[in-house]
Structures are given as C-alpha cells and as structure tokens.
C-alpha positions as MATLAB code, in Angstrom:
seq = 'XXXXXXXXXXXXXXXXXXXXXXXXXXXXXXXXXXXXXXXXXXXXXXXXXXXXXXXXXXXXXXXXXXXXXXXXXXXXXXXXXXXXXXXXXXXXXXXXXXXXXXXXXXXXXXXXXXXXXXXXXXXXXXXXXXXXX';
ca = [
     -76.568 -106.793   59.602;
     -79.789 -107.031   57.365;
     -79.735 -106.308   53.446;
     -81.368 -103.187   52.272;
     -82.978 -102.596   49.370;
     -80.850  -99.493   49.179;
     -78.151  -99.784   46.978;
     -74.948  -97.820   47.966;
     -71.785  -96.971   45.520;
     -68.654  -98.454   46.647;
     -66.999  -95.430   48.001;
     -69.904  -94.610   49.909;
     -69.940  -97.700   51.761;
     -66.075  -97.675   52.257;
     -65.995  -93.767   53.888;
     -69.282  -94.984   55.640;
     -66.972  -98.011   57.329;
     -63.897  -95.702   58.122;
     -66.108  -93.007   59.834;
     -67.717  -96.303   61.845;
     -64.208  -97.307   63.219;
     -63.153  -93.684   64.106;
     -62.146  -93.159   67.489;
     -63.671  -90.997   70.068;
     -60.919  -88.175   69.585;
     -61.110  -88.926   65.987;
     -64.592  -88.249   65.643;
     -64.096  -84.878   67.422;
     -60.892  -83.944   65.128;
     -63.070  -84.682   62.288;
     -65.715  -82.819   63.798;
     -63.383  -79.316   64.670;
     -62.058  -79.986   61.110;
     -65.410  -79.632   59.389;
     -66.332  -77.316   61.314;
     -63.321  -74.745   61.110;
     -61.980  -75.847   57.233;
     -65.795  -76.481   55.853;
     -67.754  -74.260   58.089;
     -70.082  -77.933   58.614;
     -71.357  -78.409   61.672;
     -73.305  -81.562   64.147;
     -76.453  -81.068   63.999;
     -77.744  -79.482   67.514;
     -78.799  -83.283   68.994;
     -75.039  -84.153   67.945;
     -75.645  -87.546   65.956;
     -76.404  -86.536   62.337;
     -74.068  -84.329   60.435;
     -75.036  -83.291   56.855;
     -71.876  -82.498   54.244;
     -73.307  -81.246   50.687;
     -70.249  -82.985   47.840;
     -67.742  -80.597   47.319;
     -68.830  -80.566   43.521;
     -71.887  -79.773   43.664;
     -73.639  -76.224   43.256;
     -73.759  -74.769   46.768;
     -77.054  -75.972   48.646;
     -79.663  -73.572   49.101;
     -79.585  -71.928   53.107;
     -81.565  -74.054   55.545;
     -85.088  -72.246   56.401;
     -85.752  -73.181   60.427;
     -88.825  -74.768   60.417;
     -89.016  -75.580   64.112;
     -88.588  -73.445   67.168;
     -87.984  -73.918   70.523;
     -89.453  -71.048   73.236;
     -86.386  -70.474   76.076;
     -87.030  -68.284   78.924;
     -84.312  -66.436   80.049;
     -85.681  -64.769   82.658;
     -89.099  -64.198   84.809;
     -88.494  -60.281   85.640;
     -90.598  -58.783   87.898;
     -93.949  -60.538   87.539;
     -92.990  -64.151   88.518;
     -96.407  -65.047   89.547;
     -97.751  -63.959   86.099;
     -94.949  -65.625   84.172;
     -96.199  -69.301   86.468;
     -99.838  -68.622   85.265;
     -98.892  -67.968   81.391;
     -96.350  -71.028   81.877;
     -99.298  -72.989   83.151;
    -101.282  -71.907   80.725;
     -98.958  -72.651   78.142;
     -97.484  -76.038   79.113;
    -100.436  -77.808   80.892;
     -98.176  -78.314   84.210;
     -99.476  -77.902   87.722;
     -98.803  -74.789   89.347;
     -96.030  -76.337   91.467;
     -94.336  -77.644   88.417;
     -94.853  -74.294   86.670;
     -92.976  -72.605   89.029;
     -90.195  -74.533   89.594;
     -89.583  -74.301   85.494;
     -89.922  -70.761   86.218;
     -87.661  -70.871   88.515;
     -85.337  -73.070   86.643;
     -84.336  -70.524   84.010;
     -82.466  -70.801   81.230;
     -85.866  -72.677   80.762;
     -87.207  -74.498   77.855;
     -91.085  -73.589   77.663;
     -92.153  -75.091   74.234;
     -89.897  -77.427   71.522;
     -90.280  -78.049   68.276;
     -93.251  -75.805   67.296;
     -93.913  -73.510   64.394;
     -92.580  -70.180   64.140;
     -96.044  -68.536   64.208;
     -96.602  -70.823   67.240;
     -93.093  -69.742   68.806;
     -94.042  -66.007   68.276;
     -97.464  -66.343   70.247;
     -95.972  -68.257   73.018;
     -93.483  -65.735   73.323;
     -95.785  -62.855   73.067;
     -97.545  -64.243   75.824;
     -94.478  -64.547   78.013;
     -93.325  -61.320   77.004;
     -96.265  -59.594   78.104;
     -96.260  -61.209   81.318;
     -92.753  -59.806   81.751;
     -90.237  -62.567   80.729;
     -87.455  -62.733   78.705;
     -87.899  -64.488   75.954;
     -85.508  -65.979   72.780;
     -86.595  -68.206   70.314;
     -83.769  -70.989   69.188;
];
C-alpha cells in the first residue's frame, strides 16, 4: 500500500479497516441497516455509499445533475421511434432497432436535464414512452 499525502484521524482509518474485512452478508446487513434505520442508501452503481456524521446539521437534498433517457416502450410508430433512436444515438439502423426492440431500453446516460428533456421530447413525439432516471 502507498503513503498518501492525505492524512486520516485514527478512527477513520480503524472503521475504514473493519468495513474492509466485512463479509459478503455483512456488507449487505450493513447495507439493509442503513438503509431501513438511516434511510442511507448505495449509490445506484453499488460501490460508493455516502453517510453525512450523525452530528452534523442535516446535508442539504442532492440536486440530480445527470439523467439517463429509458424507453419504456415504442407504441405504435416503431419505425419512427428506430429513426429518432438513430438519430439520437448515432447507431445503424439495424442496431437501432434491435434497442428498440430491446425495451426497457437505455437511449442516452449521463446527460443534462435540458438534454434529457429534448431527447425525450423527441421520442415522445415519435410515440414512445419515455422516463427520465
């Protein structure tokens, strides 16, 4: 293990080690227990969880930054929904269509909400569903 030039207090280091050794079904007791005692839960790619100190002020709510466009469904217009997918994701019409056809399917990650809106708009109009997540 390399030094950092981060310096860590003692008790951080020593909950950081016990949470290292857990177990698998530790880690998911842990996990439920946060989650159902503290209302703290993973993070949605499961490997970061972030716990505010209990006595601190309460953190301000979380403002979702990022957005990712799900289609739910094609509806009527499939061929429409393929172009605007197209379109959208700069796949061949063969792959467009089989992510059509794939739904739940995940059209855009990661973008903007004003981005997110537009793409769904687009979708929408075509005559998908549409959520954003």
């Amino acid at each position: 293990m390399s030094e950092s030039a981060t310096a860590f207090a003692e008790e951080i280091k020593t909950l950081g080690e016990k949470i290292v050794g857990l177990t698998l079904k530790q880690a998911k007791e842990l996990s439920d227990y946060l989650k159902e005692v503290h209302g703290i839960e993973a993070a949605s790619g499961g490997g970061v969880m972030m716990v505010a100190p209990s006595d601190a002020a309460p953190a301000a709510p979380v403002v979702q930054t990022e957005f990712d466009v799900v289609m739910t469904s094609f509806g009527e217009k499939k061929l429409d929904v393929v172009k605007v997918v197209k379109n959208l994701t700069g796949l061949s019409l063969m792959d467009s269509k089989k992510l059509v056809e794939a739904v739940p399917a995940k059209i855009k990650e990661g973008v903007s909400k004003e981005d997110a809106e537009k793409v769904k708009a687009e979708l929408t109009e075509a005559g998908a569903t549409v959520e954003l997540k």
